[in-house]
C-alpha positions as CSV (number, residue, x, y, z in Angstrom):
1,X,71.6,90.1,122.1
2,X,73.6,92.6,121.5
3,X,75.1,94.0,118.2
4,X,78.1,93.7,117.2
5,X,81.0,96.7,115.8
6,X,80.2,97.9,112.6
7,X,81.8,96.9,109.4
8,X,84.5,98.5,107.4
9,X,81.6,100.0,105.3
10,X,78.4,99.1,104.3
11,X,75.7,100.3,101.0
12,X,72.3,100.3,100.4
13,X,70.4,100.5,97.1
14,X,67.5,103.3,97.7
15,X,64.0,102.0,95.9
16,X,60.4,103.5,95.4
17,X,60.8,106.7,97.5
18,X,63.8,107.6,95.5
19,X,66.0,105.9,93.1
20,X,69.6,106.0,94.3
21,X,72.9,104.7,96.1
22,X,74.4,105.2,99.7
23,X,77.6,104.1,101.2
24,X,79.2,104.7,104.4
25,X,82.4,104.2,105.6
26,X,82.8,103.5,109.3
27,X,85.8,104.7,112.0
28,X,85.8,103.2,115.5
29,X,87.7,104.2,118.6
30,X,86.5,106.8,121.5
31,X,82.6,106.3,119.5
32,X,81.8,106.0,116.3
33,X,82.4,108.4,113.1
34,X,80.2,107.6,110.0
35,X,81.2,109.1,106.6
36,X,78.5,108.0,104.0
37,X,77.0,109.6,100.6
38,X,73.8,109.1,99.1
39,X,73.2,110.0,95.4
40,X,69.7,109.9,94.0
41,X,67.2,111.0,91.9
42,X,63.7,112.1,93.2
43,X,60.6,113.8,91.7
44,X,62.4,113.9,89.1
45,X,65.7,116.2,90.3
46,X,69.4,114.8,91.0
47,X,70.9,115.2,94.5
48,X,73.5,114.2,96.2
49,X,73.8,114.3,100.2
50,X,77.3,113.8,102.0
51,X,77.0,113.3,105.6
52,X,79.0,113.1,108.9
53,X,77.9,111.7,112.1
54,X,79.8,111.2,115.4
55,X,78.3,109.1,118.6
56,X,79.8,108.2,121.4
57,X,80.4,104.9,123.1
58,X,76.8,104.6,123.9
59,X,75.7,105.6,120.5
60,X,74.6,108.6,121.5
61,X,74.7,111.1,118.6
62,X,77.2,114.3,119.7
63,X,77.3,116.1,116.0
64,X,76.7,116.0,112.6
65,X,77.6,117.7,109.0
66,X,75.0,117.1,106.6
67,X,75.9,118.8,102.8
68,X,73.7,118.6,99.9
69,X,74.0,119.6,96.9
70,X,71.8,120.1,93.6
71,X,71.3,121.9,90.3
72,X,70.6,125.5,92.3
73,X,74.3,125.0,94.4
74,X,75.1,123.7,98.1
75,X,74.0,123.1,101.1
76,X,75.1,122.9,104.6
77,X,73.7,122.4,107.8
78,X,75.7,121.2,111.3
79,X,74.1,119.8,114.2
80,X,75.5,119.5,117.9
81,X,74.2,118.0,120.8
82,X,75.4,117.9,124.5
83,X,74.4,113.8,124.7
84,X,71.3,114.8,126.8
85,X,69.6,116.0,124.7
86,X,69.9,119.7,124.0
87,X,70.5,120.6,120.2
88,X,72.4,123.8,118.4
89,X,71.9,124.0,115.0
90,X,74.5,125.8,112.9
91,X,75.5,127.0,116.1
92,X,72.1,128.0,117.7
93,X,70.1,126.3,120.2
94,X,67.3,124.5,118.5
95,X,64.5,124.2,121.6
96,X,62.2,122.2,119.4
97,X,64.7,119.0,119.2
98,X,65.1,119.0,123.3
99,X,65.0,115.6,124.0
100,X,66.2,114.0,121.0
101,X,69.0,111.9,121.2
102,X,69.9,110.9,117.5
103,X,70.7,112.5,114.3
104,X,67.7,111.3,111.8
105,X,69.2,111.9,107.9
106,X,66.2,111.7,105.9
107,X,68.3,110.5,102.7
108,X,69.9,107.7,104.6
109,X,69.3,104.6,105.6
110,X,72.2,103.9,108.1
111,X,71.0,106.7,110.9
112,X,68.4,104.2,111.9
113,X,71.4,102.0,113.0
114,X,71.7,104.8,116.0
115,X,68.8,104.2,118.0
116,X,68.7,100.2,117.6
117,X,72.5,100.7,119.0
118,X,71.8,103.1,121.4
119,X,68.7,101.5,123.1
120,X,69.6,98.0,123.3
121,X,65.7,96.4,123.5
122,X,65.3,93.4,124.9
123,X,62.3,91.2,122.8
124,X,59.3,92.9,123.6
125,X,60.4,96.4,124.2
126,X,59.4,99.9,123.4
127,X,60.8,103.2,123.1
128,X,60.2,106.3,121.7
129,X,62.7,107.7,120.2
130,X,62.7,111.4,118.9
131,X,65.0,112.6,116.2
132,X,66.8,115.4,114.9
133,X,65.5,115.0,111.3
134,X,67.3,116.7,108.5
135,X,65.3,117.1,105.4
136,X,67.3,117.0,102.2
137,X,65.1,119.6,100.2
138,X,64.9,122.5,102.0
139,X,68.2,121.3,104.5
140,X,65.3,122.1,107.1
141,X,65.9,120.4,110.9
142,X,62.5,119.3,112.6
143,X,62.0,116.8,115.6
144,X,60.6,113.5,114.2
145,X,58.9,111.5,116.6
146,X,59.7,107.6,116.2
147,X,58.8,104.6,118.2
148,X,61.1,101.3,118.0
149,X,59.1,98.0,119.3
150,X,61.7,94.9,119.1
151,X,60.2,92.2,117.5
152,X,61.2,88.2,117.9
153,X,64.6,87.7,116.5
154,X,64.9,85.6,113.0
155,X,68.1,83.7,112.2
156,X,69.8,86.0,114.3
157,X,68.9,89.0,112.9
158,X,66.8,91.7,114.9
159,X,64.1,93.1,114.3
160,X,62.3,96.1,114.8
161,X,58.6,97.4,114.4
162,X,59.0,101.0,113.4
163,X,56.2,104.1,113.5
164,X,56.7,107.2,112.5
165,X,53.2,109.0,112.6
166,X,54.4,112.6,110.8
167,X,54.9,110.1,107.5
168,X,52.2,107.5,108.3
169,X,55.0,105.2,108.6
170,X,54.8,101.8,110.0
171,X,57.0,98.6,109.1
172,X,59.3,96.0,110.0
173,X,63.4,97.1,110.0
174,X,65.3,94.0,109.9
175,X,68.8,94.6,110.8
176,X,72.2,92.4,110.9
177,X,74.4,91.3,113.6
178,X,76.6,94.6,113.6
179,X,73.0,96.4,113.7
180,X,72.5,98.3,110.2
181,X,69.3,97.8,108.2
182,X,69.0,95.2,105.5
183,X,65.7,95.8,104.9
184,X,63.5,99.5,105.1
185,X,60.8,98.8,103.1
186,X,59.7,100.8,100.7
187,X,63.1,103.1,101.1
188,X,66.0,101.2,100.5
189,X,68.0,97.5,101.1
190,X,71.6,96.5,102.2
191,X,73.5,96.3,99.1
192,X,76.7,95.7,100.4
């Protein structure tokens, strides 16, 4: 089953990690262009993070614009990729993401849409799937490895058994027929 096109837009309601909002707007034609915001509060400090992300037909991630700003000012950090996974950060080639094939926003809960999209798993299936993750603090860029194990579907929704060793993370993403996350536990759920 495959998904279907994203909506018009879509939110999510961040919980426990952070306390916060996101919302994305979505533009189809020639790939995929997401425009989103996330506006939170964690350890105590305000933030807001507006992103860009373009993919192609194939959802595979070609750049990014992430832009975050705070109480000391503004960050911003841009990310290409050739779609086979070579990676230039702010224009530079960034060895250490070789191999990664999507864009991994740490204050967002839409960029795990990308890889559910990209790698279409049949019931049963694994991939890994290493990331280009941008951290919001320090607007730092490290390879994330991930590994997505499709799980039996429910009511029509997939579902996906998530691992991320670096952040001892394992759960269950459940996602909706146009493939964004409803449910990241412990991070955020589909508000709209």
């Amino acid at each position: 089953m495959s998904f279907r096109s994203p909506p018009a837009s879509a939110a999510w309601r961040h919980l426990d990690a952070r306390n916060g909002f996101e919302v994305v707007y979505f533009r189809t034609g020639g790939g995929h262009r997401m425009q989103g915001c996330t506006t939170a509060v964690e350890d105590g400090e305000p933030w807001i993070v507006d992103y860009t992300v373009e993919v192609d037909d194939n959802w595979l991630t070609r750049r990014a614009s992430v832009v975050r700003r705070g109480p000391s000012g503004s960050d911003e950090v841009r990310l290409e990729t050739d779609g086979d996974g070579r990676w230039w950060v702010d224009g530079e080639h960034a060895p250490h993401l070789d191999g990664c094939l999507d864009v991994d926003l740490e204050s967002s809960a839409m960029t795990n849409a990308l890889p559910a999209h990209r790698m279409g798993l049949p019931v049963g299936g694994r991939a890994e799937a290493p990331a280009a993750y941008v951290r919001v603090g320090e607007m730092r860029v490290e390879r994330l490895e991930q590994t997505y194990v499709r799980a039996a579907d429910d009511d029509g929704r997939q579902r996906y058994d998530y691992a991320a060793p670096a952040f001892e993370v394992e759960c269950r993403l459940v996602y909706d027929p146009s493939g964004l996350v409803l449910d990241y536990p412990g991070l955020a759920v589909r508000a709209g």
